[in-house]
C-alpha positions in Angstrom: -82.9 40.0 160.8 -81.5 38.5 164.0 -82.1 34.9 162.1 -80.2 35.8 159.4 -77.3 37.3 160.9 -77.2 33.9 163.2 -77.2 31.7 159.8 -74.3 34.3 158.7 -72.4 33.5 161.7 -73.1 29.5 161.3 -72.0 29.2 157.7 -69.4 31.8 156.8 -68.0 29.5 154.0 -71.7 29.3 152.1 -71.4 33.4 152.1 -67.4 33.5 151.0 -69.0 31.4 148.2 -71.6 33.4 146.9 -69.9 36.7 147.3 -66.9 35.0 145.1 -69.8 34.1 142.9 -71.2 37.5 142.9 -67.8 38.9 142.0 -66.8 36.2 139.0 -70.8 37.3 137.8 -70.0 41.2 137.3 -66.4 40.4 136.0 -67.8 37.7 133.3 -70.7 40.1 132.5 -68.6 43.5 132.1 -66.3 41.4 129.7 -68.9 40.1 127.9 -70.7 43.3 127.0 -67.5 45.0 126.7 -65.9 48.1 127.8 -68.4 50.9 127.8 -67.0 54.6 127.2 -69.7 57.9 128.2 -70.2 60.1 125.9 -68.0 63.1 127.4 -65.6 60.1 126.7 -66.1 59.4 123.1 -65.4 62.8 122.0 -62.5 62.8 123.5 -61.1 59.8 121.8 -62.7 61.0 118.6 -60.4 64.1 119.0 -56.7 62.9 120.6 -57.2 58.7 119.5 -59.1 59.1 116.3 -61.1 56.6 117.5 -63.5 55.3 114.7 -67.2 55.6 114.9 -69.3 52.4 113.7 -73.2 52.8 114.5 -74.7 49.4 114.0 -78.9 50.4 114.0 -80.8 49.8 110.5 -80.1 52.2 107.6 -83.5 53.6 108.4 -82.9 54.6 112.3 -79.3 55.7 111.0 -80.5 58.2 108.9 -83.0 59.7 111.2 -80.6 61.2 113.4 -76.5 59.6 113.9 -73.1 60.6 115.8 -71.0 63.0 113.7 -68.5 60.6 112.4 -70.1 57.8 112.4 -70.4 55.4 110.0 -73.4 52.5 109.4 -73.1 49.0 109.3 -76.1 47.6 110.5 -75.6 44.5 112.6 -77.3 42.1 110.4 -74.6 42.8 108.1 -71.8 42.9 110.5 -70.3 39.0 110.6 -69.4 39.8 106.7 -67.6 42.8 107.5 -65.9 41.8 110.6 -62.1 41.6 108.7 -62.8 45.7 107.7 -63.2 46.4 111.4 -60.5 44.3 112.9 -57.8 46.1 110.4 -58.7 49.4 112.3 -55.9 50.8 114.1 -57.4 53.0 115.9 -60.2 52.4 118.7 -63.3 51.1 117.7 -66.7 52.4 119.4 -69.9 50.7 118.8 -72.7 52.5 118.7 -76.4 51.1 118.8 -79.6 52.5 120.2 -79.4 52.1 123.9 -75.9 50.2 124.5 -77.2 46.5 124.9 -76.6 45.1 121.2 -73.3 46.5 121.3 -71.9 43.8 123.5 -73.0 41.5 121.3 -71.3 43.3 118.2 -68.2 43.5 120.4 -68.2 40.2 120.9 -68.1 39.0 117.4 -65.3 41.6 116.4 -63.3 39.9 119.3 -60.5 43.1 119.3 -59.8 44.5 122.3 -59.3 48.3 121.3 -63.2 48.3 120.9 -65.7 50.0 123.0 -69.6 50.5 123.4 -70.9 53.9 124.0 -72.8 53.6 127.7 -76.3 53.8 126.5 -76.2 53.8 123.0 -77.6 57.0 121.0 -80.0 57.2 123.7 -77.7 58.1 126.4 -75.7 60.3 123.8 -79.2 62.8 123.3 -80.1 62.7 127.5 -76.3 63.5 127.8 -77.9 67.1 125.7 -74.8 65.7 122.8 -76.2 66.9 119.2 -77.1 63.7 116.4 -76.9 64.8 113.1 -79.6 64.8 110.1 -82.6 64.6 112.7 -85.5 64.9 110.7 -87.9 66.5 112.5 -91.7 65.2 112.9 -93.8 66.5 109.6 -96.5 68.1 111.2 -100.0 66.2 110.8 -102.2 69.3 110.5 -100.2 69.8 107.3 -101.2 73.3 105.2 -104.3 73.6 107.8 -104.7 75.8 110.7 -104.9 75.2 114.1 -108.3 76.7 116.0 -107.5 79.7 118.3 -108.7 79.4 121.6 -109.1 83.3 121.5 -111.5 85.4 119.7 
C-alpha cells in the first residue's frame, strides 16, 4: 500500500489521466446504452407523458407475459420500422428482457426522447410490477394425481 501511494505521489499526471479516462468511459457508455428509466418511473410517464411502450423481444416471449401498453416489434424487425418510431411525439421506452439490447435498439432509433427500462421485463417482475397474459406453466402430471405422503 505504502508503494503505491509513493508511485501516486511520483506521477500525479499518469493518475489525472486515467481518472479523466475513467470519467469519458462511463459518459460514452451511459450515452451509448441510453437513458435508462425504473419502472416506478415508466408508469409515471405512461400516465402524465403518454409515453409509448415498444417491447422489442420475439413474438413468442411477448406473448408469454408483456407491459400493459406495450406494443411488439421484435428487434430483428426494428431497422424497417425505424421511420414509425421516430414520428412519435411522445417518449419512447424500449423494452427488452433484461435492459442490455435496448441500447442497442436506442441507438438505431437515434431520437433522443427515447428511454430503456433499467432491467428490461426482468427488473419490471423483481420490482413486484404485474405483466400481462402470463401463461402459467401447464402442469406435467396432467389429469393424474399426485401420491399422498399420508395414509
Amino acid at each position: 500500500m505504502e508503494r503505491a501511494l509513493d508511485f501516486l505521489g511520483n506521477h500525479p499526471f499518469l493518475f489525472g489521466i486515467l481518472a479523466v479516462l475513467a470519467v469519458m468511459f462511463f459518459t460514452i457508455e451511459s450515452k451509448r446504452s441510453g437513458k435508462k428509466i425504473s419502472p416506478n418511473t415508466l408508469g409515471m410517464m405512461v400516465n402524465s407523458q403518454n409515453a409509448q411502450l415498444i417491447d422489442i423481444r420475439e413474438k413468442k416471449k411477448f406473448e408469454s407475459g408483456y407491459i400493459q401498453g406495450s406494443r411488439n416489434i421484435p428487434f430483428t424487425v426494428l431497422k424497417d420500422r425505424l421511420e414509425e418510431i421516430r414520428a412519435i411525439e411522445q417518449p419512447v421506452i424500449i423494452i427488452c428482457d433484461i435492459g442490455v439490447q435496448a441500447g442497442a435498439a436506442i441507438q438505431m432509433i437515434g431520437k433522443d426522447d427515447v428511454y430503456r427500462l433499467e432491467g428490461g421485463v426482468g427488473g419490471w417482475q423483481s420490482s413486484g410490477m404485474p405483466l400481462v397474459g402470463v401463461t402459467k406453466a401447464k402442469s406435467k402430471t396432467k389429469g393424474k394425481t399426485k401420491p399422498s405422503l399420508h395414509k
